[in-house]
N, C-alpha and C positions, 0 to 999 in steps of 0.2 A: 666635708666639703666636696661637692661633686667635680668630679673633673671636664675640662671647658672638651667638646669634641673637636675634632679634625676640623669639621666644614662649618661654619654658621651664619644661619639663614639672616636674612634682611631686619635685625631689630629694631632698625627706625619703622618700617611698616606696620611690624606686631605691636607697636607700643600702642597703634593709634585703637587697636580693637580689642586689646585686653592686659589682665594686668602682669603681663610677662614682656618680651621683648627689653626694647633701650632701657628704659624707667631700672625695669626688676634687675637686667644684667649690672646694670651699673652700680645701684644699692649693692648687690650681693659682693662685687669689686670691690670696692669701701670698707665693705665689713670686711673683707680677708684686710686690707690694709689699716684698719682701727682694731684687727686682731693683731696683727705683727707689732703696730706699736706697742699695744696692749704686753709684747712679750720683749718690750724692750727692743726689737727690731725698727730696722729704717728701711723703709721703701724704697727710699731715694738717695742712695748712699753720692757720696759728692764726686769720687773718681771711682778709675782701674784703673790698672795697669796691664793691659797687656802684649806678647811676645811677635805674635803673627797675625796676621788678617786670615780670614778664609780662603784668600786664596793665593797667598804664601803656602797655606798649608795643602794645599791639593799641586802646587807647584813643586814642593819641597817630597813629597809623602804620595803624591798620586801612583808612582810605581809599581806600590806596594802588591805583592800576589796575596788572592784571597787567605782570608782565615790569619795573617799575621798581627801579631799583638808586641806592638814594638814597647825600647822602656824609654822614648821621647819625648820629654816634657813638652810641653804647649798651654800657651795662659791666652782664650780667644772670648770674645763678646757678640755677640748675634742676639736679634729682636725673632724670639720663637714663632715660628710659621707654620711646622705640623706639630703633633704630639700623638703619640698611642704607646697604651699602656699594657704592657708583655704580665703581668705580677708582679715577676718580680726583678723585671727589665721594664723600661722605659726608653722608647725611641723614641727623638725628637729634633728636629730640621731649624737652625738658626740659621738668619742671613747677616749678612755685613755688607758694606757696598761694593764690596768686593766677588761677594759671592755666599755660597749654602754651601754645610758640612753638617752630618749626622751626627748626632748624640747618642751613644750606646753608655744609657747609665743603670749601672749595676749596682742595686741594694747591697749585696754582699759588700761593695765597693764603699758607697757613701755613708752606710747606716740607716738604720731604722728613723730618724727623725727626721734627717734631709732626704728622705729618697719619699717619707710623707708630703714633706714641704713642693719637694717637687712635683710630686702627684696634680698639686693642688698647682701650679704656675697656669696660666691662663695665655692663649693664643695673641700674641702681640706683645707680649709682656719682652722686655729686653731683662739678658742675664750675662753675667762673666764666669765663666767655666775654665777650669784649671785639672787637665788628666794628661793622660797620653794617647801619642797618635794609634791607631790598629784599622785593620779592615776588618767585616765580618763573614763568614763562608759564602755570604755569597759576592763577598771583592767589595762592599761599600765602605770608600774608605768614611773613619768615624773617628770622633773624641773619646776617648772614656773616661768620664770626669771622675778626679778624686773629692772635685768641690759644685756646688752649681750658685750662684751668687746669684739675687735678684738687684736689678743695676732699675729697673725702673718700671714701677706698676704701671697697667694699661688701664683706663678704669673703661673706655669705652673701646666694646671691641668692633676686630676688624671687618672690614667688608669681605663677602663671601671671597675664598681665593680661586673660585672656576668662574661665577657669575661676574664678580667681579663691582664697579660701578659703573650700572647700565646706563646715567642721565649723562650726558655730557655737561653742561651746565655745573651738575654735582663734582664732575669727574675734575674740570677747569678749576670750580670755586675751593674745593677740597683738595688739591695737590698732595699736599702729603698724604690723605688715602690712599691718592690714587697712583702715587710713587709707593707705597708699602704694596699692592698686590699687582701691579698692572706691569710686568718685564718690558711691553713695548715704550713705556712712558719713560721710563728709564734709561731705555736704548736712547730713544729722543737727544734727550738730555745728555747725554755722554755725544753722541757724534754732535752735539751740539760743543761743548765743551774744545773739546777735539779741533771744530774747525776754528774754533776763535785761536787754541793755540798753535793750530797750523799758521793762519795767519801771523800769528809776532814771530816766531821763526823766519816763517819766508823774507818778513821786513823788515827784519832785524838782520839777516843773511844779507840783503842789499842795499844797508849802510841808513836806515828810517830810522828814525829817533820820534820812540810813544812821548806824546805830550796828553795834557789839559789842558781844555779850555772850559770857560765860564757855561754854566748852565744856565743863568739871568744874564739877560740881553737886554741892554735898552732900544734898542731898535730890532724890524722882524727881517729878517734877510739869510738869502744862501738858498733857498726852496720857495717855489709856489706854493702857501698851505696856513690855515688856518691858527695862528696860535692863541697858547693858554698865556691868561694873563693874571698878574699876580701884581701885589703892591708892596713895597721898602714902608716899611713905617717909619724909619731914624733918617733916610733920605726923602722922604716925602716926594716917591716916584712911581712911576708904574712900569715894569719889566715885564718881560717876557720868558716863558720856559723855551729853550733852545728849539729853531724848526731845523737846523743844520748847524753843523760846526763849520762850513766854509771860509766862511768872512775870516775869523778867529788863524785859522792853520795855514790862510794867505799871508795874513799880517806878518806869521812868522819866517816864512820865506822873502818878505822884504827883507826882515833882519835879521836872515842870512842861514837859516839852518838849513835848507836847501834840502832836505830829504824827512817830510814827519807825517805820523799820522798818529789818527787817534781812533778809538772804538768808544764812541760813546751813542748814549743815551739820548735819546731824542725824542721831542714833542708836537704833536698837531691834534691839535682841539676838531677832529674831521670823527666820524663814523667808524662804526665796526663791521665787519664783515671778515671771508674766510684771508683775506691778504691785509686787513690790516687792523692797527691795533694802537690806541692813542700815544702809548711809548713805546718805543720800539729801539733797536740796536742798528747803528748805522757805522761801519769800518769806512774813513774817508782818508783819504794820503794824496800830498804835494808832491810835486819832485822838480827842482829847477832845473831849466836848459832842456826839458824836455816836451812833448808834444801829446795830441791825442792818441797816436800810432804808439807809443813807444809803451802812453798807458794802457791801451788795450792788449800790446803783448801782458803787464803787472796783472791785467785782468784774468787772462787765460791761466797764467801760472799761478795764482792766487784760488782760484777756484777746482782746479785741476789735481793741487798739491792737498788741499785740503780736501777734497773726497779719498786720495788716496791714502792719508793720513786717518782719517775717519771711519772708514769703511774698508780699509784693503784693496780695494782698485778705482781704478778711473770709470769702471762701465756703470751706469745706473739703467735704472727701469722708467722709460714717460712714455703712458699713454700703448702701453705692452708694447713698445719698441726699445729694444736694447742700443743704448748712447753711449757711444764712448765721451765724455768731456777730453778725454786727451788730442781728439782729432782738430786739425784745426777751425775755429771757427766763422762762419760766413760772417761777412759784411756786405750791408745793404744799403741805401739811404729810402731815409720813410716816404721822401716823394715817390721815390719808384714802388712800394708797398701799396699807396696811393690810387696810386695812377691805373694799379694793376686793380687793385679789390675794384675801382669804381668805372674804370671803361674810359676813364679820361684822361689826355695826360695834364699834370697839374704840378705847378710852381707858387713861388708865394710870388713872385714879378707878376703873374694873371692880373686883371682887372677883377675887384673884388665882388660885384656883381655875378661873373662866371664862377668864380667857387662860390659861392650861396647857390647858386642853382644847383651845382653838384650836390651840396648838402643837404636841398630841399628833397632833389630825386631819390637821396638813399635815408631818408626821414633823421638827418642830423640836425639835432636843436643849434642853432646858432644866436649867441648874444648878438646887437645893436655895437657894439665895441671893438667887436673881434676885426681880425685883421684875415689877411689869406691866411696868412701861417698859423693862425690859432685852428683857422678853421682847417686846415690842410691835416692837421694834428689830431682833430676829431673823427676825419675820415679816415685816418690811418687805426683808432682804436677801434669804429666802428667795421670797418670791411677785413682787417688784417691780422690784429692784437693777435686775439686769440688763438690763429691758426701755426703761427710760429712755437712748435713742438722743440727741436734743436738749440744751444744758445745759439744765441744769435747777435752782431751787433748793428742793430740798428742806427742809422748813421744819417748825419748832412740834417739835424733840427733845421727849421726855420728861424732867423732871428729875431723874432716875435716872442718865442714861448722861450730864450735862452739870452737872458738878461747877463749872465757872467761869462759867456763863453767868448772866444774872438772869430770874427768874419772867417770864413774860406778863404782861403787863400786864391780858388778859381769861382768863388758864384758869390757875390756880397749881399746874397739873398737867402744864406744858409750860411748854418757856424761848422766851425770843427768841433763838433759833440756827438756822442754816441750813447744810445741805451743797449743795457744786456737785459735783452730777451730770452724765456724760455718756459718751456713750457704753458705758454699764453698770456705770461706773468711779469713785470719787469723784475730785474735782479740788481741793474747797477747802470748809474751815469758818470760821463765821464765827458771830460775837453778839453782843447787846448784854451789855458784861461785867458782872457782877457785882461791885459794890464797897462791901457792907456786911459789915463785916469779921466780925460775930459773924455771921453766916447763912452766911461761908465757911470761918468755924471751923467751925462745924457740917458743911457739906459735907466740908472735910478731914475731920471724924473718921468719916464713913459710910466714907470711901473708907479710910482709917488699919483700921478693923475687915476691910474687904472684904479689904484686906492680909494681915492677920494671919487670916486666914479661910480665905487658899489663893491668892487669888485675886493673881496674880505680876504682872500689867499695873496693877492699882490704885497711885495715889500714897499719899503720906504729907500731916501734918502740916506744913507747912512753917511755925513761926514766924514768920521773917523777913518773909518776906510778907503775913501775916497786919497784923506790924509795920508794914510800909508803908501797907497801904488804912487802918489808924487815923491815920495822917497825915492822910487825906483822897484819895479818886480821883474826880477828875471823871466825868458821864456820858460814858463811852466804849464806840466799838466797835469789834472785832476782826476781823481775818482770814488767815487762813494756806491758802496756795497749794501746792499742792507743783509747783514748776518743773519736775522729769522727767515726772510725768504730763500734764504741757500740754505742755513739746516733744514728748512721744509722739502726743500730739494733733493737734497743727498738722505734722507731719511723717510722718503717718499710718503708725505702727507700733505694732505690737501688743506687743511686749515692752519693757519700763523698758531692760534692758541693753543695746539699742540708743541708748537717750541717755545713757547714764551710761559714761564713756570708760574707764575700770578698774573694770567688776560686779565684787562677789565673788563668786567661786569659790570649789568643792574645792580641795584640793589638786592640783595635776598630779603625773599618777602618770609614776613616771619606770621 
């Protein structure tokens, strides 16, 4: 049985032109595995057990000065990633999630039939190993197995580990390849991880209580945005996939929990592109008695704590300028944003006439529907969005495009709401809520007509809700995060599908 080399070349490519590549590697797989049964072995043994991770053991044992051969046992498992074969030594590199640790397996050591067996193990293949720790003259520290157990056949081997996979598409659709050879994907995923637990600490540290809410909605509400619809068969209804958990995490600050959030899962039946992504992760939190101000400090410290949790500091890299997130950050209102990109000064109180003419002069599409303030909000994405590099909070919406928020308290032509801007991108909304139930009947029904008007992202009517703030809602404020576009942030990648471990895709065409 020949043994698998170090590197290997692209065998979905070879298969298409001859008769080696995929097809032959993977028969020949098979056979070594209808060989082992054949000898009364199991491929696919059901457990291990064992002692350290890899990098307990470079933790515990890194110390070590070259050439030492210690007598400390260690029982470790790694999915083999190099191998080269000495005669009558065998080196070979297993990883864990943890991390990589060399193999210095000695025939003299295991025997004549397992150090054959091992000969024959195949790149990708996972194994449990049982020796002791040593480094070798030249300081690497290493395993030297008394056993080498095969934990799980590979029949299909890996993608080259320098090339790598070059298709993004492939790299996206295939995940788990693309986590077996790619360190940066991985990285990803970890400071991803990272900032979601940075987050329950911070709000759990100031008194938040994680709940659930329903993922089926009978009404669409909490966001401007297209949703996925779905049907109850036993209720003979049609629901909704969640476009925001709002509604739901207010209801519970009527009754009374006064501090909650959630990290959920969220829906909008909208386009793909490099920011978004039809489910995506959205961190939202209440907090009663308090305001927009109070939530935009939760914002800075939420996002500030969590790069330095993730990454070891507050500095990041946008745009080859070094940012501190720890500094504090500007507040703007998008009228002034506005006013600046386009040479005009401009309000949603304007005669709506004079903003269309603004929007004609800087070629802004405007619906027959729109108000100033929708349009006022068009000019702000088209002249300004993208040149905001710093977070930033963008501030004072129009009360046009912010159906849940409550009036200013100095302009009843703007709410207390704010977006985190950065990097040209939005990051996060927030405001002080709204909870006089007849002024959000009313807002429901602007958006109810805008509905039935054409307009497919507007909500409805919700009742229920409406039911609840006549109980009573404390002064509270709001804010929703989106977690993929801050791991893209603090991980410094330009596309969502880099943090989000199964994007949607087309179909793959077969």
């Amino acid at each position: 049985m020949n043994e698998q080399p170090a590197t290997t070349a692209d065998p979905e490519a070879d298969s298409q032109s001859s008769g080696s590549g995929l097809a032959a590697e993977k028969a020949r797989r098979l056979g070594v595995i209808d060989a082992m049964r054949d000898a009364g072995d199991n491929p696919y043994p059901y457990r291990f057990d064992r002692t350290h991770t890899l990098a307990e053991v470079r933790d515990s044992w890194g110390h070590l000065e070259p050439g030492i051969e210690t007598e400390d046992a260690v029982t470790v498992a790694g999915r083999v990633m190099l191998k080269r074969d000495s005669g009558k030594l065998i080196f070979a590199t297993i990883r864990d999630r943890s991390g990589e640790v060399q193999l210095f397996i000695s025939k003299a050591v295991v025997g004549d039939d397992d150090f054959a067996a091992i000969k024959n193990l195949d790149l990708g293949d996972w194994v449990g190993v049982a020796g002791t720790v040593m480094t070798t003259r030249k300081g690497e520290l290493s395993v030297k197995p008394d056993s080498v157990m095969l934990l799980s056949k590979a029949i299909r081997p890996m993608p080259d580990k320098w090339h790598g996979l070059n298709d993004t598409d492939t790299r996206f659709r295939q995940r788990y390849a693309d986590l077996i050879v790619n360190e940066d994907a991985r990285r990803n995923f970890e400071i991803r991880h990272e900032t979601v637990a940075s987050f329950r600490r911070t709000l759990s540290s100031k008194g938040f209580i994680e709940v659930e809410t329903p993922v089926l909605h009978p009404e669409v509400g909490g966001a401007h945005a297209r949703p996925f619809t779905t049907h109850h068969n036993t209720l003979d209804m049609e629901l909704y996939l969640r476009v925001a958990v709002e509604l739901y995490l207010k209801r519970l600050i009527v009754g009374g929990m006064e501090r909650v959030f959630e990290i959920a899962r969220t829906f909008r039946n909208e386009g793909t592109s490099t920011r978004h992504n039809p489910e995506f992760t959205m961190m939202e939190l209440y907090q009663a008695f308090g305001d927009w101000n109070e939530v935009m400090d939760i914002s800075e410290e939420l996002v500030t704590t969590a790069a330095r949790d993730a990454l070891g500091t507050t500095v990041i890299e946008i745009r080859g300028e070094q940012i501190d997130l720890a500094d504090r950050w500007p507040r703007r209102r998008m009228i002034d944003y506005a006013s600046e990109g386009t040479g005009v000064e401009l309000h949603p109180s304007m005669p709506i006439a004079d903003v269309r003419k603004v929007a004609a002069d800087h070629d802004v599409f405007v619906e027959d529907r729109w108000g100033a303030g929708k349009i006022i909000e068009e000019l702000f994405e088209k002249t300004s969005e993208s040149s905001i590099v710093r977070p930033t909070f963008v501030t004072g919406h129009p009360t046009e495009i912010s159906p849940l928020a409550r009036v200013d308290r100095n302009d009843p032509f703007l709410t207390e709401r704010f977006e985190i801007f950065v990097d040209g991108r939005e990051l996060g909304n927030g405001y002080s809520e709204l909870n006089d139930p007849v002024e959000q009947r009313a807002r429901f029904e602007d958006e109810q007509a805008a509905k039935e008007a054409g307009d497919a992202e507007a909500g409805s009517v919700d009742e229920d809700y409406i039911r609840a703030l006549e109980y009573g809602m404390p002064p509270t404020g709001g804010l929703g995060i989106g977690i993929d576009r801050l791991a893209m942030l603090l991980a410094g990648v330009d596309s969502i599908k880099e943090v989000i471990l199964f994007p949607t895709l087309r179909p793959e065409a077969h």
